[in-house]
N, C-alpha and C positions, 0 to 999 in steps of 0.2 A: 848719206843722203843721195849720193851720186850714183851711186851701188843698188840704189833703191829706186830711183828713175829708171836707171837701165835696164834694172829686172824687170819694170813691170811693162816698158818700151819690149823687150824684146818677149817676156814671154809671150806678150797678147798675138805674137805673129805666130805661136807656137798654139794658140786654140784657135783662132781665126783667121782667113786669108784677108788682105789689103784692103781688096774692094770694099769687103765687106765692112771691116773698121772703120773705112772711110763714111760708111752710110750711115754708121749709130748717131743716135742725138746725144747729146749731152748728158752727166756724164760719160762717155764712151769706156772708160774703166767697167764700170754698171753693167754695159751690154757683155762684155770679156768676159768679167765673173759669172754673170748670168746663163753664158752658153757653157760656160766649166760647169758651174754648182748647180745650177736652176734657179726660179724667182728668185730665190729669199739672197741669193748674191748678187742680185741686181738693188735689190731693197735695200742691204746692208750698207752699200756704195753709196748712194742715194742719201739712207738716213745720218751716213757719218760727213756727208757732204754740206748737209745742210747744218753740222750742229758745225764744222770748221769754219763755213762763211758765217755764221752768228757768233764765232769769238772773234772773227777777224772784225767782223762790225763794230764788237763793243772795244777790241782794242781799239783802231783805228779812231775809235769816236774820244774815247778816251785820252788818246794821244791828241787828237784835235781841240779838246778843252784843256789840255796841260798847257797847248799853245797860248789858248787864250787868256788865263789865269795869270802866266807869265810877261803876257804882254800886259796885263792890265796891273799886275805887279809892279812893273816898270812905268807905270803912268802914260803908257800908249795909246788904252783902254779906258774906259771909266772905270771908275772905279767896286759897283756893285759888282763890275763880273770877277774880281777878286775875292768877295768876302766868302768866306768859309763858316761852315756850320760848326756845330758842335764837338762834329769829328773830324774837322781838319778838310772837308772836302769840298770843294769849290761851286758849289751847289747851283750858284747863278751862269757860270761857265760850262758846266755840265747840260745844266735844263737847254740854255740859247742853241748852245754849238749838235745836243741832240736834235733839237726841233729844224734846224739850219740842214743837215744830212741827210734828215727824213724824207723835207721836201725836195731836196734836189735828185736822192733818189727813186722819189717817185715821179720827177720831172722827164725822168733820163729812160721811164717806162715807155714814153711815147714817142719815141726814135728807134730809129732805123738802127740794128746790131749796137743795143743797149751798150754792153757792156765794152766793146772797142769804143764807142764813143765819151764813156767817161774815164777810160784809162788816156785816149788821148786829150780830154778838157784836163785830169791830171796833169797829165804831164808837162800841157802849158803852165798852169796856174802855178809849179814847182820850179819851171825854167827862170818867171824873172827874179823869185830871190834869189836863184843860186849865180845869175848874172850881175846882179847886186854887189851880192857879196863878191864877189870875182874881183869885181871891180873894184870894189874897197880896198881889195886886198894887194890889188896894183897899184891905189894910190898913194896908200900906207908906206909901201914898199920906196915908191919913186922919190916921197916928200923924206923917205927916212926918217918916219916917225915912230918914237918907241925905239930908233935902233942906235941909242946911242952909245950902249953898253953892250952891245952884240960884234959879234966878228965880221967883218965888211963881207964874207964868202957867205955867212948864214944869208945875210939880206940877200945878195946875190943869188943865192940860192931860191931863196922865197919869192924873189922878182920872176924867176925864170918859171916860177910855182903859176904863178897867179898872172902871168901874161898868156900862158896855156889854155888855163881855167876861162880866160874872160877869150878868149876868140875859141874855144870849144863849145864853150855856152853861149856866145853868139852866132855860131853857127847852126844851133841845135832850135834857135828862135826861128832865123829864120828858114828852119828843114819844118818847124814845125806847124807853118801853113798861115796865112792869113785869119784864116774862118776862125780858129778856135783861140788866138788872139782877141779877137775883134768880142768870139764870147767869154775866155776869161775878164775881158777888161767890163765887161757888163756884170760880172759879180763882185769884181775888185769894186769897182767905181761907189757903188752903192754902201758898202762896209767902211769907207771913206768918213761916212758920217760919223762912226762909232770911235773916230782918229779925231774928229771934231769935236766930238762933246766932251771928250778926255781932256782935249786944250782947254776948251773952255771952263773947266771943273777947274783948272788950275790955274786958270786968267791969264794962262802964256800963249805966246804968238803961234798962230794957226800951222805956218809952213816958215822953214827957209827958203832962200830962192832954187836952191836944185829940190825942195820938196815939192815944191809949185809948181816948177817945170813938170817932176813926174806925175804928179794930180795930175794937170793940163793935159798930158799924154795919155795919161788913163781914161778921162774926161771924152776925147776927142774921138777915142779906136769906141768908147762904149757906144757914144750919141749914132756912129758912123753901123757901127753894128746893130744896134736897134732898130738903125733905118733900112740895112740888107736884110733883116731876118723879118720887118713889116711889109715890103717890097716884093718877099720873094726871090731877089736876088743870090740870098744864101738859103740852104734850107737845113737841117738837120734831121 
């Protein structure tokens, strides 16, 4: 794969000069082939571009209803978006989580360089659970739980694991800008309710107190963000 980068990095300087690479629209492969072969290597690029981003779609979409299926497995969720059809396949987690992608990517049409701005709401929205768990994995470590039958150097090990993890991934929050904070927590916040009706389906208590706290945090960057992006103060 790296072998295959570079070939096609380096040939394109081999049919076109800089400037001019620099000038093509998207895909810029497209324009390379096209000045070698003619149209139909332009079209080629083009039409195998567009069938890669529509598997990546349905994977991605798919991987995003595994999520949900599994959380609602676990009684996170309610429970419909668990039930499986006939063949095994999560049909209410599929239907929600496709309608859920559709519109935010047709949301993300109306901004300024679409597509850097949803790899950056990505990669907020991926940062606090992997700070989450970070942390978990420091407390686990510190309270030496689980490690009673382990070698005092494994947990030591794991402790030096997972104190890294959590001041890497707090550093990467806050690299990663107030604004798109402020709008992950405006899509987290509202999905909250679907954490609600799970408890209530089960008549167990709504939050513990660090669950509350982190609702209330979520709660407070979403209201604070709805009122910069009403304002004008933030724009996207």
């Amino acid at each position: 794969m790296l072998a295959l980068f570079a070939s096609i990095s380096i040939l394109s300087y081999g049919i076109l000069p800089q400037a001019e690479i620099a000038g093509l629209n998207q895909p810029s492969v497209g324009g390379v082939l096209e000045a070698a072969v003619g149209p139909w290597g332009g079209t080629l690029i083009r039409v195998g571009l567009i069938v890669s981003v529509l598997g990546a779609y349905l994977a991605w979409q798919l991987l995003a209803a595994d999520v949900v299926f599994a959380a609602a497995s676990d009684k996170d969720l309610p429970s419909a978006l668990g039930r499986t059809n006939d063949r095994g396949v999560p049909e209410n987690a599929v239907l929600w989580t496709s309608i859920m992608v559709t519109v935010i990517l047709f949301a993300v049409q109306f901004v300024d360089d679409a597509l850097d701005f949803t790899l950056d709401l990505t990669a907020a929205l991926a940062l606090a659970p992997f700070a989450l768990a970070s942390a978990y994995a420091l407390k686990i470590a510190l309270r030496r739980d689980g490690y009673d039958d382990v070698a005092p150097r494994v947990r030591h090990r794991e402790l030096v694991v997972a104190v890294i993890s959590t001041v890497y991934t707090l550093f990467l929050l806050w690299a990663a800008g107030y604004v798109f904070w402020f709008l992950a927590c405006l899509l987290l916040a509202p999905a909250t309710l679907l954490y609600v009706a799970a408890r209530r389906e089960q008549r167990a208590p709504l939050f513990t107190a660090p669950g509350l706290a982190t609702f209330v945090g979520v709660a407070v960057f979403a209201v604070v963000g709805a009122v910069l992006l009403a304002t004008g103060a933030v724009q996207i």
